[in-house]
C-alpha positions as CSV (number, residue, x, y, z in Angstrom):
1,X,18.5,-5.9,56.2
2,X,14.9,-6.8,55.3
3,X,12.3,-4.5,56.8
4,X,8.7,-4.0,55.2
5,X,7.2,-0.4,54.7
6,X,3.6,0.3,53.9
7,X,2.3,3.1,51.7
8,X,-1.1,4.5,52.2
9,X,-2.4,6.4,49.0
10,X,-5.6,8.8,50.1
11,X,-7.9,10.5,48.2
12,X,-7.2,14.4,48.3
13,X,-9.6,16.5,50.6
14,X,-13.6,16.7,48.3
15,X,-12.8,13.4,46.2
16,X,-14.6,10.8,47.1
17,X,-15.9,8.0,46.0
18,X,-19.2,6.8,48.1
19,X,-21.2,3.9,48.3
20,X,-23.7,2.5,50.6
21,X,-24.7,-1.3,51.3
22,X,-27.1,-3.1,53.6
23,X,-27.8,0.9,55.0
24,X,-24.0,1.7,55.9
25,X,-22.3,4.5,54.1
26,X,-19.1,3.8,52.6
27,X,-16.0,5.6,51.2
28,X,-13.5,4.3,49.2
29,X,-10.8,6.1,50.9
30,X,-7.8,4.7,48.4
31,X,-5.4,2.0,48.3
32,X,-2.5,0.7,49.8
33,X,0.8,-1.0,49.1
34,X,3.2,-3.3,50.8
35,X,6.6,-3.4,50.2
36,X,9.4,-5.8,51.6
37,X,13.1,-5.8,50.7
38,X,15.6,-3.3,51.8
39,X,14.5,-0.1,51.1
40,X,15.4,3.6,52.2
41,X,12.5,5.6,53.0
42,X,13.6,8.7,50.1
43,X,13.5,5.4,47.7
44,X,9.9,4.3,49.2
45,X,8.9,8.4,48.7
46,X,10.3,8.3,44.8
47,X,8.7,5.3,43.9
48,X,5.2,6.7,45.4
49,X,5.6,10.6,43.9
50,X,6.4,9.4,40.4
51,X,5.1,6.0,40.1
52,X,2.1,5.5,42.2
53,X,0.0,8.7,43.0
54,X,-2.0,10.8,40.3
55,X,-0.7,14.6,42.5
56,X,-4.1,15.9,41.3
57,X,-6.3,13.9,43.5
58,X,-4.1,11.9,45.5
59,X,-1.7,12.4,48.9
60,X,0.1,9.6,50.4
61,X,2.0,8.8,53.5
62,X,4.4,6.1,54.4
63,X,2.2,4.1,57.1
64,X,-1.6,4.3,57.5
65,X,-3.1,7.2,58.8
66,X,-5.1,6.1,62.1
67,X,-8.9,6.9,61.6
68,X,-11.9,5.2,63.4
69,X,-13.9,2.7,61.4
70,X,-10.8,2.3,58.4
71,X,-10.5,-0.4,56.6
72,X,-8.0,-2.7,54.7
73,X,-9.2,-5.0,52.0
74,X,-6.2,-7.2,50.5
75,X,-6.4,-10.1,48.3
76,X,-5.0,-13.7,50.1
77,X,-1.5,-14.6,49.5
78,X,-2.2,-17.2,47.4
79,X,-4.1,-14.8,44.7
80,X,-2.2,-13.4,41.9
81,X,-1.9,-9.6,42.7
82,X,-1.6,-8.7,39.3
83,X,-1.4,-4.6,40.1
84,X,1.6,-5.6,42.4
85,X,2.9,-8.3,39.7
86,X,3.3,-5.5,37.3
87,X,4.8,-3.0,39.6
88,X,7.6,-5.7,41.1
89,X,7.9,-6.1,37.0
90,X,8.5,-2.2,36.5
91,X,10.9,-1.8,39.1
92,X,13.2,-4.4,38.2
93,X,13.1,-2.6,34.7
94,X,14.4,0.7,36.3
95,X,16.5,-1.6,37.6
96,X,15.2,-0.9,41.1
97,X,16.5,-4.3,42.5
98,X,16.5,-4.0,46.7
99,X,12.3,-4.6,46.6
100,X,11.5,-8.4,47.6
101,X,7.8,-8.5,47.4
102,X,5.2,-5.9,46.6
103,X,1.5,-6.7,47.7
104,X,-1.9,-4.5,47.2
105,X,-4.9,-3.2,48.9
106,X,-7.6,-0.8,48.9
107,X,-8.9,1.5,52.4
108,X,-12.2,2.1,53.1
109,X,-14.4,4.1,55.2
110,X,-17.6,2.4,56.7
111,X,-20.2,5.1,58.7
112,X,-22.6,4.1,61.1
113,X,-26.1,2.7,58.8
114,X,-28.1,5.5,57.7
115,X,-31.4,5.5,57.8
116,X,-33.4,4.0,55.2
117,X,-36.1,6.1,53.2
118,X,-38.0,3.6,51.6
119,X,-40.6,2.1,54.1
């Protein structure tokens, strides 16, 4: 049976990674990945732990927390994902073999426009 899970990747609590453009403040919140195939949710949870995250600064979750104003950036299907390219590429060498497709993206934060202060 082919389902597809996504894995959200977060930033731990007092990392973050800000930017503003055109006056709107915005926080790279981290990334995310998709994964298609037949896959138990332990295997998803591996994969993440000792693959994916860097402990020190990062927490994940299997699905995407729901926060206002959050937002998914992913490359069109027709781009080559190269970070997913080489992951689909490492699992098959740890003989991980039940994984379909793997496809990337990256969650940001956008806050209402901030004021300004040049005049």
């Amino acid at each position: 049976m082919n389902s597809e899970y996504f894995v959200s990747i977060y930033n731990k609590e007092g990392v973050k990674e800000k930017f503003s453009f055109d006056g709107f403040e915005i926080f790279k919140k981290g990334k995310v990945y998709f994964f298609s195939g037949s896959i138990e949710k332990n295997l998803l949870e591996n994969i993440t732990k000792e693959i994916l995250i860097d402990p020190v600064i990062e927490d994940f979750s299997i699905g995407i927390k729901k926060e206002k104003n959050l937002f998914i950036v992913t490359l069109k299907k027709l781009v080559l994902d190269v970070e997913a390219e080489t992951l689909k590429s490492l699992l098959r060498f740890l003989k991980i073999k039940n994984i379909k497709d793997v496809r990337t993206g990256k969650l940001f934060k956008v806050n209402k426009k901030i004021k300004n202060k040049i005049k």
